[in-house]
C-alpha positions as a LaTeX table, in Angstrom:
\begin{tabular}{lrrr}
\hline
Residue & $x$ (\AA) & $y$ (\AA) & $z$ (\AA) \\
\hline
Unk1 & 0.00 & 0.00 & 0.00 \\
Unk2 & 2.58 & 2.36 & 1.12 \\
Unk3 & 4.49 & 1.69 & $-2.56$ \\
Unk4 & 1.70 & 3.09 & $-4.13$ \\
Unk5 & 1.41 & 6.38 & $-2.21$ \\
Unk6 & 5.29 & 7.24 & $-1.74$ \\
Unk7 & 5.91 & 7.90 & $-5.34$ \\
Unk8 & 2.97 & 10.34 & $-5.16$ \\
Unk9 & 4.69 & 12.58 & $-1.95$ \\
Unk10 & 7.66 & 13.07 & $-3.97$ \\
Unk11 & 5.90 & 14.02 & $-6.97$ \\
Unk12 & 4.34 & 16.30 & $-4.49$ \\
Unk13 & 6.93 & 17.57 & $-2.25$ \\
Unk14 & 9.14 & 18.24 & $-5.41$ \\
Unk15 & 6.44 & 21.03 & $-6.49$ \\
Unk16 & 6.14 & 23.45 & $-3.62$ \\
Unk17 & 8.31 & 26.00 & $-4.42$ \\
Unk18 & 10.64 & 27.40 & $-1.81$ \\
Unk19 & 8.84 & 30.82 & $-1.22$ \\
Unk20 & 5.85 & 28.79 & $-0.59$ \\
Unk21 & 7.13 & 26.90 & 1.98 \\
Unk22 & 8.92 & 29.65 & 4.23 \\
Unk23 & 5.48 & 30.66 & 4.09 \\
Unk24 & 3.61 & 27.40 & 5.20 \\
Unk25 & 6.32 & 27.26 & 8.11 \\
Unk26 & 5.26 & 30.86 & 9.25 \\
Unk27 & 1.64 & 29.88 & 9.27 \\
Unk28 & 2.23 & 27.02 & 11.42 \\
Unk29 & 0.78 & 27.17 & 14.84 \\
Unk30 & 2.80 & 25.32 & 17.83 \\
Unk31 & 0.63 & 23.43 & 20.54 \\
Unk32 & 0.29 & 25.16 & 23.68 \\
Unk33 & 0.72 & 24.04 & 26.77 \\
Unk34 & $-2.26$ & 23.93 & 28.87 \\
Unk35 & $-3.14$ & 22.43 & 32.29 \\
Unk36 & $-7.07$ & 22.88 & 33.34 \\
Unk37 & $-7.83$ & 25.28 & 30.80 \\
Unk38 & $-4.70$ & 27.27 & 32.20 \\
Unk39 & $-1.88$ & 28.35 & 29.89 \\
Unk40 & 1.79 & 28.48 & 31.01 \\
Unk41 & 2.35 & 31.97 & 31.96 \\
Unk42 & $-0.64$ & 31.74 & 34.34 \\
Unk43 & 0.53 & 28.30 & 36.11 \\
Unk44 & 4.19 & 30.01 & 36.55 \\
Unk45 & 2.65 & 33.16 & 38.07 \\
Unk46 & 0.87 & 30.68 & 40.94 \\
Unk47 & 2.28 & 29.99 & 44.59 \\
Unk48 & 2.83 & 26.85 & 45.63 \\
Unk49 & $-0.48$ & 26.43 & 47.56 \\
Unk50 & $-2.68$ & 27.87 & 44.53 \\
Unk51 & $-1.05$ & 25.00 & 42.34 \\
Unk52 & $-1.87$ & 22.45 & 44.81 \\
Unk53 & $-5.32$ & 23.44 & 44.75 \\
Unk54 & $-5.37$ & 23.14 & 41.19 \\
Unk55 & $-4.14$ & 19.62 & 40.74 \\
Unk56 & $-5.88$ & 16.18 & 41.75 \\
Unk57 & $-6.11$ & 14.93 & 45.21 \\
Unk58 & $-3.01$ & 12.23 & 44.72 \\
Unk59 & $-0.69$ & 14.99 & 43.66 \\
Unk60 & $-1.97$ & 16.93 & 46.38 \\
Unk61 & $-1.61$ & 14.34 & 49.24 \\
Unk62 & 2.01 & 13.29 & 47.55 \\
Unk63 & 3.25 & 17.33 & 47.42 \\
Unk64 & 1.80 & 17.35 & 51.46 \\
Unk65 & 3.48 & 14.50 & 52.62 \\
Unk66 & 6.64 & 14.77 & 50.51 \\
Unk67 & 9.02 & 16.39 & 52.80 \\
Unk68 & 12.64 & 16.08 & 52.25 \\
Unk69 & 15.70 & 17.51 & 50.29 \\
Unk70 & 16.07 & 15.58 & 47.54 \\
Unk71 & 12.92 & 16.89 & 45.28 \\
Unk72 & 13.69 & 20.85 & 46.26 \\
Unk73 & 17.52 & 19.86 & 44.95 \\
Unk74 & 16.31 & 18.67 & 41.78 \\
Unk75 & 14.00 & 21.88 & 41.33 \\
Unk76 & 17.21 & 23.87 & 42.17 \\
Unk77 & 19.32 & 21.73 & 39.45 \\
Unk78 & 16.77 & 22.28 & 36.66 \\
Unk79 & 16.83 & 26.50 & 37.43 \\
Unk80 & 20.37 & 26.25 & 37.07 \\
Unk81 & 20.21 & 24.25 & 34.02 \\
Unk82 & 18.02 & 26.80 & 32.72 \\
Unk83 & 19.62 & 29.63 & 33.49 \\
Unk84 & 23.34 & 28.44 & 31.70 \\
Unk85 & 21.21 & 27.77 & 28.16 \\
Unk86 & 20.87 & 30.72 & 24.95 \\
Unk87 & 17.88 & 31.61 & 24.16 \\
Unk88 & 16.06 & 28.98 & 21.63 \\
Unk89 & 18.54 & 25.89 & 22.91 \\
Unk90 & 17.63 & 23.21 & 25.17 \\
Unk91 & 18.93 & 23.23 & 28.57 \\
Unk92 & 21.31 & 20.55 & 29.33 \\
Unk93 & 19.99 & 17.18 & 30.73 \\
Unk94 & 19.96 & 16.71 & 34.67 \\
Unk95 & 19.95 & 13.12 & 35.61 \\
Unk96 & 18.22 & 12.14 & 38.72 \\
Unk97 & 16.77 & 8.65 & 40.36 \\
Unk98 & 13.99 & 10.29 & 41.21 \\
Unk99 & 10.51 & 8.49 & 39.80 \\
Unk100 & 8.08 & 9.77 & 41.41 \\
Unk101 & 8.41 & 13.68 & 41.68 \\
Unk102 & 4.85 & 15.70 & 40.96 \\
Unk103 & 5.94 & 17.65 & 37.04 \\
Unk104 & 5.14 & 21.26 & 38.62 \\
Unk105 & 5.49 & 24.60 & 36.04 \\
Unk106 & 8.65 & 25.44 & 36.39 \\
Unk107 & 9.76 & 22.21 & 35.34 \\
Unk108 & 8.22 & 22.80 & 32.36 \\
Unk109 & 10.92 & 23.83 & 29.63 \\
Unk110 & 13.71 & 21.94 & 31.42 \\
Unk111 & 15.34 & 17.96 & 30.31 \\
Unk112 & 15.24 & 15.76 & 33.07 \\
Unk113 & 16.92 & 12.38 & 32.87 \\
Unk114 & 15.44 & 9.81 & 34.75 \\
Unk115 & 16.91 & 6.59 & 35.56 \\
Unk116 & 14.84 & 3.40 & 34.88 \\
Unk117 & 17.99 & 0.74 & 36.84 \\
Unk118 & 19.87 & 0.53 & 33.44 \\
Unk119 & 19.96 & 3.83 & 32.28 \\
Unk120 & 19.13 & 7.80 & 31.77 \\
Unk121 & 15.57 & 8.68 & 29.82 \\
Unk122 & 15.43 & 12.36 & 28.29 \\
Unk123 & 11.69 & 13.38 & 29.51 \\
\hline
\end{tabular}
């Protein structure tokens, strides 16, 4: 089946001319990020207690009862990462063992390498 249509896509791709595709990659529209009906900027301008009020009870319960140094480190890891990058680069990868750490805003953005016992995944 896909013989058939390949031949066609060339045929195709070979006949948009260059102008017109500068101009199909201005038109493009990139997904926004949304979390209950709340864009990015919003969600970054919240405290910590407005956010937990926003999210589902589990997060909730696991952001209350999660007390300890090792999640605020790996918040503090990813700003740094953050800060180091150029404008329109991706920040460099922070690996952590961490598996179970709520995804707030600010995280959003950032590379985090998590380790699944063999090795590193780029979320």
């Amino acid at each position: 089946f896909l013989y058939f249509i390949a031949p066609t896509l060339a045929f195709m791709a070979s006949n948009i001319t260059q102008e017109r595709y500068e101009q199909l990659k201005k038109e493009r529209t990139f997904h926004k990020f949304t979390y209950r009906g709340l864009e990015i900027d919003p969600l970054l301008a919240l405290t910590e207690e407005e956010f937990k009020a926003l999210v589902h009870a589990r997060a909730r319960r696991h952001m209350n009862r999660s007390v300890g140094r090792r999640p605020p480190v790996l918040l503090k890891r990813l700003r740094e990462a953050k800060k180091n990058v150029k404008i329109g680069e991706k920040p460099k990868a922070v690996k952590t063992h961490l598996r179970d750490v709520i995804v707030t805003p600010e995280m959003v953005g950032s590379v985090v390498g998590i380790y699944n016992g063999h090795q590193f995944n780029a979320v």
